[in-house]
N, C-alpha and C positions, 0 to 999 in steps of 0.2 A: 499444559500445551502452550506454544509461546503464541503470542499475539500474530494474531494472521493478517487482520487487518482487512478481514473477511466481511490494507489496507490498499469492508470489507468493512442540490443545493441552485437554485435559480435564481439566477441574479435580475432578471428579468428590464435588462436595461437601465436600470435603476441601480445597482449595486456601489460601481465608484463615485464617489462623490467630490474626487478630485477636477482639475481642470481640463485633465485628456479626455473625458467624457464627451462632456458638452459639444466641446470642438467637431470630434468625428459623427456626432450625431446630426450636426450642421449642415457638414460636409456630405457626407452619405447623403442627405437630402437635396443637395444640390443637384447632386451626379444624378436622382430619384426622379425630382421633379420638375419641371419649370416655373418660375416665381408668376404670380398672376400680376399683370401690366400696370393696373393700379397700385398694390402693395408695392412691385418693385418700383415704378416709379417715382412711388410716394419716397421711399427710403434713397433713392440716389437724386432727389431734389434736395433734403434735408441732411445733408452729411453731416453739416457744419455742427448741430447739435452735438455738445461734449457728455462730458459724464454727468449722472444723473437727468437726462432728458430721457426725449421718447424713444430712439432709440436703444440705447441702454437698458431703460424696462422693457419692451417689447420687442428684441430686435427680428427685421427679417430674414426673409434667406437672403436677401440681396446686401445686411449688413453685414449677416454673418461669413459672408462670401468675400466679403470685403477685409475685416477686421484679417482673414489668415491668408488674402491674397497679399499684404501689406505688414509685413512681421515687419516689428522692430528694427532700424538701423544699427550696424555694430554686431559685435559677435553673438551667436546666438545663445537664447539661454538655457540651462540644463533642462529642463522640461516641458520648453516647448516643440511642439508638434507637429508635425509639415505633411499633407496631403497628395498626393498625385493626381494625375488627368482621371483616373478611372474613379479616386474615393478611396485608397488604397492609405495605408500610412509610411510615410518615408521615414525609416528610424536618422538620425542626426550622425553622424561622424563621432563615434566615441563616448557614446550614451549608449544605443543597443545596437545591438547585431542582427543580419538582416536572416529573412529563415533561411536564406541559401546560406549563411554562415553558420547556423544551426542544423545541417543536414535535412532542410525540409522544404523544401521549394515547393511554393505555391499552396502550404499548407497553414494561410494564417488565419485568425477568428472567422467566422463569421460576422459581418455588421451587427453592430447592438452589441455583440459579447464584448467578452473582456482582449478587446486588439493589444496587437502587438507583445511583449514580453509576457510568455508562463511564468511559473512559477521558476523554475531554474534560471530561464534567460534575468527575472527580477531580483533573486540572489546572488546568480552568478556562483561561479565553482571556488574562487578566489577569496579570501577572508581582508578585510582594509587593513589599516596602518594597527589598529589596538585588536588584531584577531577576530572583528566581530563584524557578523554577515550584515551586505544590507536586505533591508527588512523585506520580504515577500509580500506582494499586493492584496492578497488574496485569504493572508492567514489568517487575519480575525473572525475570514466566515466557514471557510475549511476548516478549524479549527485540528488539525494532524500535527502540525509541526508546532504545539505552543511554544516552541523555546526556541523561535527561529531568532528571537532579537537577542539572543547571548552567546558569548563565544564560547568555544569548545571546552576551552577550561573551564570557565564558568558553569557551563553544565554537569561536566564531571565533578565539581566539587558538590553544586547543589544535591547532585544522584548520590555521592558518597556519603553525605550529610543526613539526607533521607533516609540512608537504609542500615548508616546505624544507628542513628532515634528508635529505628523498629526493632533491631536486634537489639539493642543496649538491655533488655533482660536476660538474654540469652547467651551473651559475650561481643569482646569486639571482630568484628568482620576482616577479612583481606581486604589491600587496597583496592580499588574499584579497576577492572581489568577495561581500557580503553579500547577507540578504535583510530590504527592508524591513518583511515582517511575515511573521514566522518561524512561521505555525501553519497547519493545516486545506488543505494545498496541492497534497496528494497526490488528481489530478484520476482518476489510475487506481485500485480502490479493490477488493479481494480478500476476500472472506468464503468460509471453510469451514464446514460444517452437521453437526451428529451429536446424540446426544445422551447426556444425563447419567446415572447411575445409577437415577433413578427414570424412566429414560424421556420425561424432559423435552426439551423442542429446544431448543440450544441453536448458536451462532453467533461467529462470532470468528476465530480464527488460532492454528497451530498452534504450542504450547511448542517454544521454542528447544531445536532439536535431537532432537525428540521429534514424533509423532502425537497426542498431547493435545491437545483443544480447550482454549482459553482464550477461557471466553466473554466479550465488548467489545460492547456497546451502539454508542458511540462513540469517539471518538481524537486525541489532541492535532493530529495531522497528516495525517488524512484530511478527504476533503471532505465537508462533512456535507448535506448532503442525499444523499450516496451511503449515509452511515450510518445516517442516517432508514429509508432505502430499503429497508434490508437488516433493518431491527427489522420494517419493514411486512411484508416475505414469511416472515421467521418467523412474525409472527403467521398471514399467512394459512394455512400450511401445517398449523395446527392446526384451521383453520376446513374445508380442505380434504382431511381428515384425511390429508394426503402426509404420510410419514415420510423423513427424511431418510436418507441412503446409508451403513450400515455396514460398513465396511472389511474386518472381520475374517469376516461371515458374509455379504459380499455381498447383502444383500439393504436394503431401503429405495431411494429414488429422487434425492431431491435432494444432490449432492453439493457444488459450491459458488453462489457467487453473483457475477457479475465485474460492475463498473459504471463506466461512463465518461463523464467528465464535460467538455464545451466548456468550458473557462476564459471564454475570450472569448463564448463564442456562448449557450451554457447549456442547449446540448442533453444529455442522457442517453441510455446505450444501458445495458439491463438483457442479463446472458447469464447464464442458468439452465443453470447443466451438471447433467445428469441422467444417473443410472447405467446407463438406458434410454430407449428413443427415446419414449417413450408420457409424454405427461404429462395425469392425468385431468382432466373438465371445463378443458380446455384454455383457450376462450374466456369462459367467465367468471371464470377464474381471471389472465388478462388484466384480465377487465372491473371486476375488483375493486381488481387495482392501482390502475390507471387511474384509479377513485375517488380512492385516496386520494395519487394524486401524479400529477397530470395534466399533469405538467409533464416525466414522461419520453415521449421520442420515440420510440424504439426495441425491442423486447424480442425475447431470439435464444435459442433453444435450443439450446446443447451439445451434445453425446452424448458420453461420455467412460466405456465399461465397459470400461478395461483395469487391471489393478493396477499403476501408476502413479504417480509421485508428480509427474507433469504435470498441469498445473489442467484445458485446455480436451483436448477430443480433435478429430477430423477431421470428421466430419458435423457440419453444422448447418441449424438450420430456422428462416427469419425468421416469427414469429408474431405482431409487429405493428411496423407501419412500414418505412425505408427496409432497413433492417439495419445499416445504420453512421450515425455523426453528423459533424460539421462543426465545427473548430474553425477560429479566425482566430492567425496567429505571423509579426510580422515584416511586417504588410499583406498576409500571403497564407494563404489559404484552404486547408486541410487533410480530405481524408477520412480517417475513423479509422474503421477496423471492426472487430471483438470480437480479432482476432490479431495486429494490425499494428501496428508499435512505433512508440510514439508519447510525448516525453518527458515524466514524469510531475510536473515540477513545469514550467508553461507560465511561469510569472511568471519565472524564472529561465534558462530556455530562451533567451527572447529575449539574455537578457546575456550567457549563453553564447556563443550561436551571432553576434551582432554583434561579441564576443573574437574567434572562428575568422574572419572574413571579415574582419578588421582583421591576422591573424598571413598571412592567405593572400595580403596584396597583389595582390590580379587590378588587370587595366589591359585589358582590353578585347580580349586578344589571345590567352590562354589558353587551355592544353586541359586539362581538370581531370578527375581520376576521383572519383567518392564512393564509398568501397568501406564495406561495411555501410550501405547506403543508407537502409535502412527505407521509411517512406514518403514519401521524397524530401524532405522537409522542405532539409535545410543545402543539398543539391547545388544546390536550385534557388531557393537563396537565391545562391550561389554564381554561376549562371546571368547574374544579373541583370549583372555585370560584368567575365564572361569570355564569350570566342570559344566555347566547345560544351564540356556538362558529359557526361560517362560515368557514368550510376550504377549499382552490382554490390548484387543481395541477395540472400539464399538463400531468404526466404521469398517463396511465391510469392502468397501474400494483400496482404502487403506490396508486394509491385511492382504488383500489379495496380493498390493506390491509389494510387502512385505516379505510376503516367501515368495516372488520373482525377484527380489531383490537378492535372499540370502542362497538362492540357487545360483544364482549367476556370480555373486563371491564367494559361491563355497563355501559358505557356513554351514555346518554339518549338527551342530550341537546347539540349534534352536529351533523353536518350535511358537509355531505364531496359533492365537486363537482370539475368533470373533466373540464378541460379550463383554458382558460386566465385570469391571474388573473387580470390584466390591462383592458381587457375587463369585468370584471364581477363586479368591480368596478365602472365603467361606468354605466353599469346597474342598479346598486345600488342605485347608485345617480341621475340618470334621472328618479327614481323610488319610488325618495325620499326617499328613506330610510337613517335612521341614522347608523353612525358606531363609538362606544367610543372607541377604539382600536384595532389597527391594529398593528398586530404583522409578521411583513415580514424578510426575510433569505433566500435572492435572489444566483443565484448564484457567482462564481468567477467575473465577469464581472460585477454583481452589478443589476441594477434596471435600466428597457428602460425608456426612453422618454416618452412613453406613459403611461405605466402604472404611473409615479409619478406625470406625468398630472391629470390622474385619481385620485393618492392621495389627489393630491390637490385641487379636486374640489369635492370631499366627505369628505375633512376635516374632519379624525377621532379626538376626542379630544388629544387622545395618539397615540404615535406611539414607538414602540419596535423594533429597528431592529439589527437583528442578521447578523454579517457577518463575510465569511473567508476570506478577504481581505482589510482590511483598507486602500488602495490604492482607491478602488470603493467607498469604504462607504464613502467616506470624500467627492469625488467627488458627490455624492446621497445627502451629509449632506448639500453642498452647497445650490444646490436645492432646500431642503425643508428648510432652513432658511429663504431664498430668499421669500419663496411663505408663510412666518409667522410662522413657528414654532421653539422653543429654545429649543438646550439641555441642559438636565438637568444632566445626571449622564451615566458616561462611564468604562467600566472596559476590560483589555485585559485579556484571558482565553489561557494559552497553550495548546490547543491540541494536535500540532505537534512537542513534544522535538525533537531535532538535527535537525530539520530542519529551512526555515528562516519562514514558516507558523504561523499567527499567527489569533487565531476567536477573535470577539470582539462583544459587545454588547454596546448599546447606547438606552438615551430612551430621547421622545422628547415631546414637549405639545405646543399646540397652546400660541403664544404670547396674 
């Protein structure tokens, strides 16, 4: 199963260590406080003190007030910072763009967070003069995009590089199938909520490795209207005075934010996970999104009060529309609802899964299994030119769309079934039945013990396997070499630009 990112960190005012920092935490305080008559006047007696005096190591608000009321003479320099009447920050002429030029008006940090440019606005969509992004503020503590400092090329060679070191036992691979615009693709899209030290809400993804928020506006490789989305319902939660869900003392309500987007179709589904089932002024806290983004279809309530480091939980309440959305992959028509796996780069999916049905050779006569089926998606692309598809899932949200899926395209010649797919395998085989291909796309981790026991003792003719880790696959390839089967043909697929993510496909035939 491809990486969901299930992607899927608290900077706690302290996080940049750069010079825009400091500045606006000055500033903020001006607008905050009033300087006490002594301190200020202490400090607009003694201006004359240069560098290295007392003000310098201690300054006040009435220096610090001073030093960015009085910027430099002459043009100004790339990274410095210019405040407004309110405490607001004035981006420069030709360094950033303002959020009304980012479709988001009136939707910028919170004080303390990370002001001004997200992630996307800090990459930008544009590559410099040698093809290579500048660097993201943010990425050494999100740690999602570690390849956000190399160009495009450069990463396809690395991924190519990588994945025939793994295969090099096994033969050499196809060229690495690229993407022709490598940004904003991630259609599945994961915001977590808390907030900052001064009780600010704040939004983003949690520090690699860590429960720290890292708060993100936006992101070189999400889809931005989902990141729009998500600046919108923080703001309302302030309008609504909901406080977000605190970890540590269980208390607060919103805990994250999940948003799915039709590539092809352009529907959204909003899923507000909530620490409890109650979420106040329910319908016009609807009615308010719905303003400002009338372009989402769907919104679902969560319920997730277990300590967990799982995003969605078991209950859910549709509170406005169908409850799930509609994408188009391959000519055929997909239900997707808030749990059901669905691949998160659609543009690259197709290339993908036209690889697998090109390694699988069907001819019209075949009996195929899809084991990790999800929501039917490959089996019943599969369908289309074999004799009867079998698909195996364990999520039962996931099968359910599955056969609403293959009813509403008319798939007629599969059959979808909740369970083990290692167990049902078993089955198969102690049942005598034959299997010409089997087309598996296990998860991260790869394929159990068991179940490849089971491949191997239903010996399908073919086997197709899809994976987002080639670390598992190789170790799985071992496996099935060992128990008689060769590869034949291998190809790496980017699905994940900027990151080290890479899916691949392999296909294999009994010795």
């Amino acid at each position: 199963m491809s990486a969901n990112r299930t992607w899927d960190k608290e900077t706690k005012g302290e996080s940049e260590k750069s010079v825009r920092k400091k500045p606006q935490k000055d500033a903020g305080r001006e607008t905050q406080k009033k300087p006490k008559k002594d301190s200020g006047g202490e400090n607009r007696k003694k201006p004359e003190k240069g560098p290295g005096g007392e003000n310098r190591k201690n300054p006040g608000k009435d220096s610090a007030r001073e030093n960015w009321k009085k910027p430099e003479k002459g043009p100004a320099r790339k990274n410095q910072i210019e405040f407004g009447k309110s405490g607001e920050r004035v981006p420069r002429k030709g360094t950033e763009r303002s959020a009304e030029a980012e479709g988001r008006k009136g939707s910028g940090r919170d004080a303390g967070n990370h002001t001004g440019p997200g992630r996307e606005r800090a990459t930008g969509r544009e590559t410099g003069g040698k093809g290579k992004q500048r660097p993201c503020p943010v990425a050494s503590k999100c740690g999602s995009c570690q390849w956000i400092n190399k160009s495009y090329d450069e990463q396809l060679q690395a991924k190519a590089a990588r994945f025939r070191r793994l295969m090099e036992p096994y033969g050499k691979p196809e060229p690495i199938i690229a993407m022709e615009q490598p940004a904003h693709y991630r259609c599945k899209v994961h915001a977590v909520f808390g907030e900052d030290r001064k009780r600010g809400i704040i939004s983003g993804t949690y520090e690699e490795k860590s429960h720290r928020i890292v708060p993100i506006d936006s992101c070189l490789i999400e889809n931005q209207k989902a990141d729009e989305i998500i600046v919108s319902i923080r703001g309302l939660l302030r309008s609504f005075k909901i406080r977000p869900y605190n970890e540590d003392t269980g208390f607060g309500l919103l805990r994250h934010v999940l948003i799915r987007v039709g590539h092809a179709t352009g529907q959204i589904m909003v899923v507000l996970v909530l620490g409890y089932p109650v979420l106040p002024s329910k319908k016009n806290f609807v009615k308010a999104l719905l303003q400002l983004h009338p372009e989402i279809t769907t919104i679902v309530i969560n319920v997730n009060g277990r300590d967990t480091s799982m995003v969605l939980g078991e209950k859910e309440e549709v509170i406005y529309g169908k409850g799930y959305i509609e994408d188009e992959l391959c000519g055929m028509t997909f239900r997707i609802s808030a749990k059901s796996f669905y691949q998160v780069n659609p543009v690259q999916t197709r290339k993908l899964y036209e690889k697998a049905m090109e390694y699988a050779c069907l001819t019209g006569k075949e009996t195929v299994l899809d084991a990790y089926c999800g929501t039917g998606t490959i089996g019943m692309l599969a369908a289309r030119q074999a004799a009867r598809v079998l698909g195996v899932e364990l999520n039962k949200e996931a099968v359910r769309d599955a056969i609403s899926n293959a009813k509403q395209n008319q798939v007629s010649n599969i059959r979808f079934y909740q369970g083990d797919a290692g167990v049902f395998l078993l089955q198969m085989a102690e049942n005598g039945e034959k299997l010409d291909v089997l087309l598996m796309d296990p998860p991260r981790s790869g394929s159990s013990e068991a179940f490849l026991k089971a491949v191997a003792k239903i010996r399908p003719r073919r086997i197709v396997y899809v994976s987002c880790n080639p670390e598992t696959l190789v170790q799985d390839l071992k496996f099935l070499v060992k128990n008689g089967y060769t590869t034949e043909k291998s190809a790496a697929v980017d699905m994940f630009p900027y990151t080290e993510g890479i899916e691949a496909v392999v296909s294999l035939s009994l010795a």
